[in-house]
MARVEX-183951 format. One record per residue (C-alpha): z, y, x. Coordinates in steps of 0.2 Angstrom, whole numbers. Layout:
% MARVEX-183951
Z, Y, X
...
% end
This chain:
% MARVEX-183951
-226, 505, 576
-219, 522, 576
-204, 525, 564
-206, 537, 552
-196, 550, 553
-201, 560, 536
-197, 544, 529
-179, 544, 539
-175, 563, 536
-180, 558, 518
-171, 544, 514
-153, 554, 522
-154, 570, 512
-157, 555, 497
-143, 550, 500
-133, 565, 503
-140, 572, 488
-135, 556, 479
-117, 559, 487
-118, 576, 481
-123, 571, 463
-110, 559, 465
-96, 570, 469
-102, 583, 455
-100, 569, 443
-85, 566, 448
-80, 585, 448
-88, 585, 428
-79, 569, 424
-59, 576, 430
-63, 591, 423
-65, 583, 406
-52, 572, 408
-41, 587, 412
-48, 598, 396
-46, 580, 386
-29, 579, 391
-24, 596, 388
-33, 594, 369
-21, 579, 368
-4, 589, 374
-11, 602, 362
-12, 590, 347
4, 584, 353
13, 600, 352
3, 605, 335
11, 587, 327
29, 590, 334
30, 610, 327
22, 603, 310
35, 589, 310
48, 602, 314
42, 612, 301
44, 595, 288
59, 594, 292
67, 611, 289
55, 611, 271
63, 594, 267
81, 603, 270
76, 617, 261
73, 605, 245
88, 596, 246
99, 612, 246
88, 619, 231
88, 601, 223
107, 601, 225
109, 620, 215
99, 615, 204
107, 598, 199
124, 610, 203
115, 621, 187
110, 608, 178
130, 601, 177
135, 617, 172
121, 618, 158
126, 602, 152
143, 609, 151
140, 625, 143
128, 614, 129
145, 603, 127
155, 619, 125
141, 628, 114
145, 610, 101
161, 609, 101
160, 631, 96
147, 627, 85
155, 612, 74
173, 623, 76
163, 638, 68
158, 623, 54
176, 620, 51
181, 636, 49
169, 641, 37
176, 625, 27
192, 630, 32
188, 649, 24
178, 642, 9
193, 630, 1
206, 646, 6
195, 660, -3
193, 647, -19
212, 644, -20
216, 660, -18
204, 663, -34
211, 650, -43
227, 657, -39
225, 675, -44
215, 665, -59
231, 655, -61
243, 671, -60
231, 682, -72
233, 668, -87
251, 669, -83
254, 685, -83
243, 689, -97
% end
């Protein structure tokens, strides 16, 4: 029996085309490694700016939560002081109220005297 040789010259360029397809798959297959790891360096670099970013916001609050609480001291102080002038002013008023009647009941005193 004769070989084939259609069959032979088929059965190499199978084979070659099966290396071929082979070698194209691995081509596809690093290339989407390649864009997969570049994706992942990306997101990397995406989590590390948005942490970045965290962390300057978060020192941003604690120096406006420190003015504020800075405010909020002072406030408390300026309500003390705002009492303290408000229950003087009470005083005072007492204070003007038992002068102006003595002085009345003085002059009233002096006017029955002097009468």
């Amino acid at each position: 029996m004769k070989p084939n040789t259609n069959n032979k010259a088929f059965n190499n360029g199978f084979r070659q085309n099966s290396s071929n397809s082979n070698v194209g798959l691995m081509i596809d297959q690093q290339n989407s490694l390649n864009y997969s790891h570049r994706l992942a360096e990306e997101s990397l670099q995406i989590g590390e700016d948005v942490l970045e970013s965290f962390k300057r916001q978060n020192d941003s609050l604690k120096r406006i939560q420190n003015k504020v609480n800075y405010t909020i001291g002072d406030l408390g102080l300026s309500q003390g002081i705002i009492k303290l002038i408000g229950s003087r002013d009470q005083q005072d008023r007492r204070i003007v109220i038992f002068l102006t009647i003595l002085l009345f009941a003085f002059i009233g005193t002096l006017y029955y005297v002097f009468k």
